[in-house]
C-alpha distance (Angstrom), angle and dihedral (degrees) to the residues before:
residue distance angle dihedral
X1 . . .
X2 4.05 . .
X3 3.33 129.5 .
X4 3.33 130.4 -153.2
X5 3.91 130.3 -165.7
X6 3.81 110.3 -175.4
X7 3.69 115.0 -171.1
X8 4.27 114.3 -177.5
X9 3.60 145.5 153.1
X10 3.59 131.0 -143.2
X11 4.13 112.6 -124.8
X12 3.53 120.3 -147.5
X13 4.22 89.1 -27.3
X14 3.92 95.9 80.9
X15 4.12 88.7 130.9
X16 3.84 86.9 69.3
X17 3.81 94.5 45.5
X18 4.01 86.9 108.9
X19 3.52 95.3 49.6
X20 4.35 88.2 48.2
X21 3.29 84.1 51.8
X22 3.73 100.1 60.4
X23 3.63 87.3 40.0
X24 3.90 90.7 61.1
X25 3.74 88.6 49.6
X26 4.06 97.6 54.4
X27 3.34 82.4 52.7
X28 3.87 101.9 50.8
X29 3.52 105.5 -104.4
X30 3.83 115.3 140.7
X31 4.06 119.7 -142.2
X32 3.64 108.7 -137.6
X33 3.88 119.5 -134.7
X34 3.82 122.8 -96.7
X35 3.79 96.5 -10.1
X36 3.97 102.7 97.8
X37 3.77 120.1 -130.3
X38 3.68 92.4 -0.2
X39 4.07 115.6 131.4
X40 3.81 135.6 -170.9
X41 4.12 128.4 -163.6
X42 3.90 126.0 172.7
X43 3.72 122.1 -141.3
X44 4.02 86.0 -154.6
X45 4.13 96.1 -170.5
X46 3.94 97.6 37.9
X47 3.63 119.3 121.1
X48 3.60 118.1 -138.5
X49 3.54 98.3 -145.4
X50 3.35 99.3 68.1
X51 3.38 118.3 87.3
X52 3.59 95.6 -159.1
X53 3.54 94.3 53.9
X54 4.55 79.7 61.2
X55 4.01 88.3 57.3
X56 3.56 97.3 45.8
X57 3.84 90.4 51.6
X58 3.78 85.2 42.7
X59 4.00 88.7 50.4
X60 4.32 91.0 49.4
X61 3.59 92.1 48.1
X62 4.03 91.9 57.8
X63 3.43 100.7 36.9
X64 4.04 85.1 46.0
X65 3.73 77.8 58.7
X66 3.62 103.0 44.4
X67 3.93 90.5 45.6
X68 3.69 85.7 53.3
X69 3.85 101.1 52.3
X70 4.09 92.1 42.3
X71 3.75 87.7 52.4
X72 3.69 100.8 44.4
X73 3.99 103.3 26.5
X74 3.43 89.9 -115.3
X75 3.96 114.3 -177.1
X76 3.60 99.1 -143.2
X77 4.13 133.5 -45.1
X78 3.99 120.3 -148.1
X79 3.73 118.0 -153.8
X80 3.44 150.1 178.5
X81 4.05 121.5 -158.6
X82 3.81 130.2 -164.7
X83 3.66 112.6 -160.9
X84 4.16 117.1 -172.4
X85 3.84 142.5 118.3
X86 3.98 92.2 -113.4
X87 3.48 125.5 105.0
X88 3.82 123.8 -96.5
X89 3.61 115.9 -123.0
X90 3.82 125.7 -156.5
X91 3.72 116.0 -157.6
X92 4.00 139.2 173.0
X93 3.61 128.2 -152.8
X94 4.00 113.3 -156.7
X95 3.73 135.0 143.7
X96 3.97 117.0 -85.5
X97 3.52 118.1 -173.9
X98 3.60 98.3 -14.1
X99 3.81 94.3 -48.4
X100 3.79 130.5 76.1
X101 3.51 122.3 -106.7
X102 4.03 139.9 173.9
X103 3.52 111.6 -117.8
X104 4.11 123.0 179.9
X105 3.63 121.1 -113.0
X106 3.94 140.5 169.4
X107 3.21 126.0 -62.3
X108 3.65 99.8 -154.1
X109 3.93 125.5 34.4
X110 3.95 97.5 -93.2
């Protein structure tokens, strides 16, 4: 298995952010919960030691992209993409007591 954790922003196209979004979704992408614009998608039977197995997942994730912005007229989308077999975490820092703590939370909106 791959993991991917996508994070992006929308430049100068932020009134079509809700129609991205669905986008994403038809296309498999999970929005993570309480982290804005950041997006997660398994590649369940990808092996990790193949390196062209990286630059195909590299290849889907632009041309997710570029299908995206031709479709919607989007002005331009920046993005940063983690690709690994490890598990994502998803973590919130907030005060507890008078002192802050880390405390685990979902990942995904449940």
């Amino acid at each position: 298995m791959i993991r991917v954790l996508l994070s992006l922003d929308l430049m100068k196209s932020e009134n079509q952010r809700d129609d991205f979004y669905a986008f994403l979704k038809k296309k498999g992408w999970k929005k993570t919960n309480d982290a804005d614009t950041v997006w997660t998608l398994e590649y369940e039977n990808a092996s990790p030691a193949n390196d062209d197995t990286y630059n195909r997942i590299k290849n889907n994730i632009k041309s997710t992209l570029i299908e995206a912005s031709e479709e919607l007229k989007l002005r331009r989308i920046v993005y940063v993409a983690q690709l690994g077999n490890a598990e994502f975490i998803a973590k919130a820092i907030k005060k507890d007591e008078g002192v802050y703590k880390q405390f685990n939370r979902p990942l995904h909106p449940e």
